[in-house]
DOKE-360449 format. One record per atom (N, C-alpha, C): x, y, z; residue in three letters; residue number from 1. Coordinates in pm, 1 decimal. Example, Ala and Ser with C-alpha at 12.3 -4.5 7.8 and 13.67 -1.06 7.14 Angstrom:
2
+----------+----------+----------+--------+-----+
!        x !        y !        z ! residu ! num !
+----------+----------+----------+--------+-----+
!   1319.0 !   -569.0 !    780.0 !    ALA !   1 !
!   1230.0 !   -450.0 !    780.0 !    ALA !   1 !
!   1320.0 !   -330.0 !    780.0 !    ALA !   1 !
!   1285.0 !   -225.0 !    708.0 !    SER !   2 !
!   1367.0 !   -106.0 !    714.0 !    SER !   2 !
!   1290.0 !      3.0 !    787.0 !    SER !   2 !
+----------+----------+----------+--------+-----+
This chain:
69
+----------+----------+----------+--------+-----+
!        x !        y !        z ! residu ! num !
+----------+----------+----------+--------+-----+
!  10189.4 ! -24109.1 !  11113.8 !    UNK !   1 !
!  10231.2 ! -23975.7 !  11073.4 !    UNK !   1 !
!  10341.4 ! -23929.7 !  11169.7 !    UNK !   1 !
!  10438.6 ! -23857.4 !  11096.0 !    UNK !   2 !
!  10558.9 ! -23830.2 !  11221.3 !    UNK !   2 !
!  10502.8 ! -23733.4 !  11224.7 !    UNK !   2 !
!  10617.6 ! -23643.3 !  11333.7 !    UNK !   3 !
!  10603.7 ! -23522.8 !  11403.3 !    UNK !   3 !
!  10619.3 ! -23409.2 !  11318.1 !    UNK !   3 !
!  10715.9 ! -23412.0 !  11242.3 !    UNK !   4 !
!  10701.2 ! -23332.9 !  11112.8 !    UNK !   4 !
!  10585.4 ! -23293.7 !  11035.4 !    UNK !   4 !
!  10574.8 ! -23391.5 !  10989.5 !    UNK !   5 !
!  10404.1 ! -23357.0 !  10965.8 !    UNK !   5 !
!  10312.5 ! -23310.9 !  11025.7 !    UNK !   5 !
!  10311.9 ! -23333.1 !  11165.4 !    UNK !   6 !
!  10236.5 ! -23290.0 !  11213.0 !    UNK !   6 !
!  10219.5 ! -23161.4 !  11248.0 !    UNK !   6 !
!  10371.7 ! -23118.5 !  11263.4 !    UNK !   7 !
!  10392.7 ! -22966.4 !  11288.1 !    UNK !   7 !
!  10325.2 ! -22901.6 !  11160.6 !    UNK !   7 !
!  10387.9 ! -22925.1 !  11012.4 !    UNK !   8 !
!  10275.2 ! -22909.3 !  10906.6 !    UNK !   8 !
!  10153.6 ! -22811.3 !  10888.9 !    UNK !   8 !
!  10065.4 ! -22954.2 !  10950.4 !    UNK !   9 !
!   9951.2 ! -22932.9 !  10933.6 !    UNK !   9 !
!   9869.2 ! -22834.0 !  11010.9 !    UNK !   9 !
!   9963.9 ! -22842.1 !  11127.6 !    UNK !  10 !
!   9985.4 ! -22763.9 !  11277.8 !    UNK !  10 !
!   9939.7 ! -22632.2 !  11227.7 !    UNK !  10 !
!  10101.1 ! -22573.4 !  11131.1 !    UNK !  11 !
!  10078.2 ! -22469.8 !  11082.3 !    UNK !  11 !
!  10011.3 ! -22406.7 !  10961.5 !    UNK !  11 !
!   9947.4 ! -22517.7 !  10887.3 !    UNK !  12 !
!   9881.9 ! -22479.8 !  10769.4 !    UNK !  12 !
!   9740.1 ! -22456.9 !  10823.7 !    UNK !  12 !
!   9644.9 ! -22543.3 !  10929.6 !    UNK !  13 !
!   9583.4 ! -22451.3 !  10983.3 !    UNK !  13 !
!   9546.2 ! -22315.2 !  11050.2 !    UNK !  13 !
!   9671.1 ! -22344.9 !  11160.8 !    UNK !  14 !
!   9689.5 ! -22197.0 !  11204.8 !    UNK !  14 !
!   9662.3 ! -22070.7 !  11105.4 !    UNK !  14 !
!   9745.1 ! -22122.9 !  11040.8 !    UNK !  15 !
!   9738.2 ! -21987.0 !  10917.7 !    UNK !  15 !
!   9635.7 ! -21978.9 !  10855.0 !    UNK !  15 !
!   9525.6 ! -22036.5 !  10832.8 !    UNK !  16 !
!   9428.3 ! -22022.7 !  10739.2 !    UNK !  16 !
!   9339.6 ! -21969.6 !  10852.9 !    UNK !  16 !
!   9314.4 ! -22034.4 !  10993.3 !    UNK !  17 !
!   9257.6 ! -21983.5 !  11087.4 !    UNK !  17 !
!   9273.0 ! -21794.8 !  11088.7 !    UNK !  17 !
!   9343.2 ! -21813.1 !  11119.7 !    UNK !  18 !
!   9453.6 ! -21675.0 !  11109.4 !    UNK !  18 !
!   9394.7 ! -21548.4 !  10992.5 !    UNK !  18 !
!   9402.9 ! -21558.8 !  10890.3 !    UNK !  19 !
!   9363.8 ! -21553.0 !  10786.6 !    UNK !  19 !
!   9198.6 ! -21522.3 !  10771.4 !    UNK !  19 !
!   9152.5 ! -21616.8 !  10811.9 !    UNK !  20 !
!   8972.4 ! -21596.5 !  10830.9 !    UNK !  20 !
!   8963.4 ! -21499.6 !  10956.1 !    UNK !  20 !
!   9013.2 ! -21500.3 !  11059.8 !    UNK !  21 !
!   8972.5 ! -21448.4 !  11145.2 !    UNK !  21 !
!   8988.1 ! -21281.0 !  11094.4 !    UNK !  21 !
!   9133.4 ! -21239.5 !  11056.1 !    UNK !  22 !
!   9176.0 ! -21107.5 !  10996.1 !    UNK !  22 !
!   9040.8 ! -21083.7 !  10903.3 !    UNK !  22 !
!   9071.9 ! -21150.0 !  10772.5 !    UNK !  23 !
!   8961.0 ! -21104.6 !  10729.4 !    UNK !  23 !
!   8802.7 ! -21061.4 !  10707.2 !    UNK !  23 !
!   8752.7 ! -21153.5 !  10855.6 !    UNK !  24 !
!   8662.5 ! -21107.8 !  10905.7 !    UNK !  24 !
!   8642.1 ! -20965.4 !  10974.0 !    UNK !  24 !
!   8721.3 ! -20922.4 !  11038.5 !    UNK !  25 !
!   8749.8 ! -20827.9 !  11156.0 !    UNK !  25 !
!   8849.1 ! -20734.5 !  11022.6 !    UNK !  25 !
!   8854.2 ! -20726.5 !  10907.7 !    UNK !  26 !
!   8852.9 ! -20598.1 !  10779.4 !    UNK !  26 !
!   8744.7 ! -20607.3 !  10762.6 !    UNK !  26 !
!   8684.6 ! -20705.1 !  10671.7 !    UNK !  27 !
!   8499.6 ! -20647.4 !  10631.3 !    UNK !  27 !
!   8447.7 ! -20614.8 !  10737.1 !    UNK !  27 !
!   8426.7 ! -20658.0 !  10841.6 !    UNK !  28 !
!   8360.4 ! -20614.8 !  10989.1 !    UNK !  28 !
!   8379.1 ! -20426.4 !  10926.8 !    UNK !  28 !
!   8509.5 ! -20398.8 !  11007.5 !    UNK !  29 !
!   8525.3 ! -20253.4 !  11041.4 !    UNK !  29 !
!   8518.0 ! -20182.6 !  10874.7 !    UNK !  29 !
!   8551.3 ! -20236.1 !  10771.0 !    UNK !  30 !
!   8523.1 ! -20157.7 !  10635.3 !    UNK !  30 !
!   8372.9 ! -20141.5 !  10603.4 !    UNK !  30 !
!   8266.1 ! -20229.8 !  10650.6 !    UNK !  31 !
!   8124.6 ! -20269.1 !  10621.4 !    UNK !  31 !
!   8059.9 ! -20149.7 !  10736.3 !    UNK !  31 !
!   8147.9 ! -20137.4 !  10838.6 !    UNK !  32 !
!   8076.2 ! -20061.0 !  10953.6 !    UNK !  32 !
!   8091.8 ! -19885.5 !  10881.1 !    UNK !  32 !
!   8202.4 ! -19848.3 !  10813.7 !    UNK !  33 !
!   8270.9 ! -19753.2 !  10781.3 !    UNK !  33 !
!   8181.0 ! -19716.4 !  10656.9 !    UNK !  33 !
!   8143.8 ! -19833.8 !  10571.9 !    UNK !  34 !
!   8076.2 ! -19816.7 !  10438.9 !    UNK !  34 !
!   7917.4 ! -19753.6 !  10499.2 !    UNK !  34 !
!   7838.5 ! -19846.9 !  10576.4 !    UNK !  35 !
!   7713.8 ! -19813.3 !  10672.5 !    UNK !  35 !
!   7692.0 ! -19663.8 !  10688.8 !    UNK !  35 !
!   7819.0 ! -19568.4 !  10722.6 !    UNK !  36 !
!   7825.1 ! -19474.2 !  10841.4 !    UNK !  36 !
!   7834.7 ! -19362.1 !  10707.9 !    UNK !  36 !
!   7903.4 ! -19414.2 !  10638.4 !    UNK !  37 !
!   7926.2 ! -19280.5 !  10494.8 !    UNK !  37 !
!   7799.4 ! -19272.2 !  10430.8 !    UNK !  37 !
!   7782.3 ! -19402.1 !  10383.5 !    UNK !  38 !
!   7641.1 ! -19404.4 !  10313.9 !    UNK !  38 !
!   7499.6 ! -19366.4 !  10406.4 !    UNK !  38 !
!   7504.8 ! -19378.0 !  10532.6 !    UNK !  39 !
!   7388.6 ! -19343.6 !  10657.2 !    UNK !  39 !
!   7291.2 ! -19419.8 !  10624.6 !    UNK !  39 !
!   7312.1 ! -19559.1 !  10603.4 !    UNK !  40 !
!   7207.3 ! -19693.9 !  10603.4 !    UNK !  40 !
!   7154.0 ! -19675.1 !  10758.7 !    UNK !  40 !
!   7046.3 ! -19710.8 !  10777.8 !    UNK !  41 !
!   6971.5 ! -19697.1 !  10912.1 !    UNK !  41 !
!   7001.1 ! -19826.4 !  10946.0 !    UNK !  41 !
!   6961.1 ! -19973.2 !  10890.4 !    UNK !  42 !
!   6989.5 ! -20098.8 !  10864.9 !    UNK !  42 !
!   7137.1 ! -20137.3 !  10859.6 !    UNK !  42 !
!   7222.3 ! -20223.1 !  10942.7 !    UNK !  43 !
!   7336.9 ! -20253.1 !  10879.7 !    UNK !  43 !
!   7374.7 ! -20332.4 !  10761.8 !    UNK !  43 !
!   7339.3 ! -20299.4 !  10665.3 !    UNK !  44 !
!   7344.1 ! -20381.1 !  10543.9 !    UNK !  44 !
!   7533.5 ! -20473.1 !  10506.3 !    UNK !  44 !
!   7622.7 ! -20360.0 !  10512.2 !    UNK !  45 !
!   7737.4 ! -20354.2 !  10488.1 !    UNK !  45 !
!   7772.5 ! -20433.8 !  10573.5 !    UNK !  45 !
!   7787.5 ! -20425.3 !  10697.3 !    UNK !  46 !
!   7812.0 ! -20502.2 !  10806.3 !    UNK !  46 !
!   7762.1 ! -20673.2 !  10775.7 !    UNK !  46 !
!   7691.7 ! -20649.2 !  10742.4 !    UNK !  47 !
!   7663.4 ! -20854.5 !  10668.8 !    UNK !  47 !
!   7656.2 ! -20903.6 !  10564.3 !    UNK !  47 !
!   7654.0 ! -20838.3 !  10478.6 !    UNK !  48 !
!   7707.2 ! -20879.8 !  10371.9 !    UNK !  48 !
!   7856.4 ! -20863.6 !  10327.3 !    UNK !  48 !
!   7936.7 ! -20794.1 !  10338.0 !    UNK !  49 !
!   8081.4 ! -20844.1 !  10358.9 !    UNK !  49 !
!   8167.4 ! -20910.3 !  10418.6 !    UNK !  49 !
!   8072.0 ! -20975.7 !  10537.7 !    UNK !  50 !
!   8196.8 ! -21101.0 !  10612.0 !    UNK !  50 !
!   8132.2 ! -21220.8 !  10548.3 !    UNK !  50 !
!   7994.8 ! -21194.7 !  10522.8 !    UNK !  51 !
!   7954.4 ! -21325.7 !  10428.9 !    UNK !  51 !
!   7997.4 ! -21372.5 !  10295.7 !    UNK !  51 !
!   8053.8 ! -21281.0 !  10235.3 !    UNK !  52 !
!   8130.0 ! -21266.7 !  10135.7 !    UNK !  52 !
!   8251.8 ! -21334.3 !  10138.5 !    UNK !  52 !
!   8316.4 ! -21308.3 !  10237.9 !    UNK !  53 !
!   8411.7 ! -21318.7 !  10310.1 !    UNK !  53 !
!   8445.7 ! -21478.1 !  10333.4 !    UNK !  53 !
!   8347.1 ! -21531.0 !  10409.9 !    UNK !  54 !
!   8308.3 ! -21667.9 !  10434.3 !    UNK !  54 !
!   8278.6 ! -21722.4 !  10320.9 !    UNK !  54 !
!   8232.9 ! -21717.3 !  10224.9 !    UNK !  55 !
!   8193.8 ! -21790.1 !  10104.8 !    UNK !  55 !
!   8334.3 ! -21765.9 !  10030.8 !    UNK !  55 !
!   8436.1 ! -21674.4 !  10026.4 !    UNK !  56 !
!   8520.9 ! -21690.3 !   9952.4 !    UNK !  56 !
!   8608.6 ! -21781.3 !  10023.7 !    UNK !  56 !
!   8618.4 ! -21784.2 !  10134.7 !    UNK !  57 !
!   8705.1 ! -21858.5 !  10251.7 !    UNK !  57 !
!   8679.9 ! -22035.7 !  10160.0 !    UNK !  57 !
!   8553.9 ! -22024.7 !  10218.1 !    UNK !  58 !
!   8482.8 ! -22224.1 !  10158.6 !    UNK !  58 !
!   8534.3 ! -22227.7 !  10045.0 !    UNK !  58 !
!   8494.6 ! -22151.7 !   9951.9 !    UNK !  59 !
!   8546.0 ! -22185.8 !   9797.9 !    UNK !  59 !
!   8716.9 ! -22244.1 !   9796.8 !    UNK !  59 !
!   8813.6 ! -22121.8 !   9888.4 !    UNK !  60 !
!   8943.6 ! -22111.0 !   9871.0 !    UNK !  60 !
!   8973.6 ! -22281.7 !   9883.0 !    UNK !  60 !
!   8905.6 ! -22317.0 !  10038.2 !    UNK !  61 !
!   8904.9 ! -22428.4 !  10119.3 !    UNK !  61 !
!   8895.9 ! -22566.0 !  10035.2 !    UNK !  61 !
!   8772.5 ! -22577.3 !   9950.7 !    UNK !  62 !
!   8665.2 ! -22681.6 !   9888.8 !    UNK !  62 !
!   8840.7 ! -22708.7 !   9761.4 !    UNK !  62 !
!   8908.8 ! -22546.3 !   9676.9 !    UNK !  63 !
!   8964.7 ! -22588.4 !   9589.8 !    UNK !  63 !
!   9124.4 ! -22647.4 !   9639.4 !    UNK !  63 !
!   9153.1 ! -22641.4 !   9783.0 !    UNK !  64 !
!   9266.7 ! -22638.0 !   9830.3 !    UNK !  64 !
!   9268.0 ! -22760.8 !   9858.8 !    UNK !  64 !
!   9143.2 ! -22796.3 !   9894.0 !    UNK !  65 !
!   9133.1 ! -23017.7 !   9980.2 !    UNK !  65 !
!   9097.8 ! -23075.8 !   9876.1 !    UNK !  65 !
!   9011.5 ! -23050.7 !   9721.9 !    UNK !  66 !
!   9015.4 ! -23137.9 !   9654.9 !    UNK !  66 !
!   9119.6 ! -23204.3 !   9534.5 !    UNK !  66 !
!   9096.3 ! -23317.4 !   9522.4 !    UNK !  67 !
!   9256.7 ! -23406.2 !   9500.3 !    UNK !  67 !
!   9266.3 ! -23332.3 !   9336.0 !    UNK !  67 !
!   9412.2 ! -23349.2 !   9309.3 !    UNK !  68 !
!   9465.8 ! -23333.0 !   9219.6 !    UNK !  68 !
!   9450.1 ! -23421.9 !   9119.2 !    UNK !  68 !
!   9407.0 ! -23328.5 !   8964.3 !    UNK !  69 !
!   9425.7 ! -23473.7 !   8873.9 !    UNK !  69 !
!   9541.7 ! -23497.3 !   8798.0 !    UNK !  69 !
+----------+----------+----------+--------+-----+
């Protein structure tokens, strides 16, 4: 693999890294915000929207690496 490529891949992770991390740290603070309006005693909001989050991530992931027909 040259260096080209490698830079690539370099940056097609980065960015997806990138990407998950942001969107964790929105549902985070929107889930904390949803909690506080609604006055859940329980953080409900708070875990179920980064899990959300994460499962849409895998899906994005699972349809992005599997091969083309």
């Amino acid at each position: 693999m040259n260096k080209k490529n490698n830079n690539t891949l370099l940056w097609k992770y980065l960015s997806l890294s990138t990407q998950i991390i942001v969107a964790l740290g929105f549902a985070l603070f929107i889930g904390i915000k949803i909690d506080h309006w609604l006055k859940f005693t329980m953080p409900l909001a708070v875990w179920v929207l980064p899990l959300l989050c994460i499962l849409v991530v895998i899906i994005k992931v699972i349809k992005d690496t599997t091969p083309k027909k």
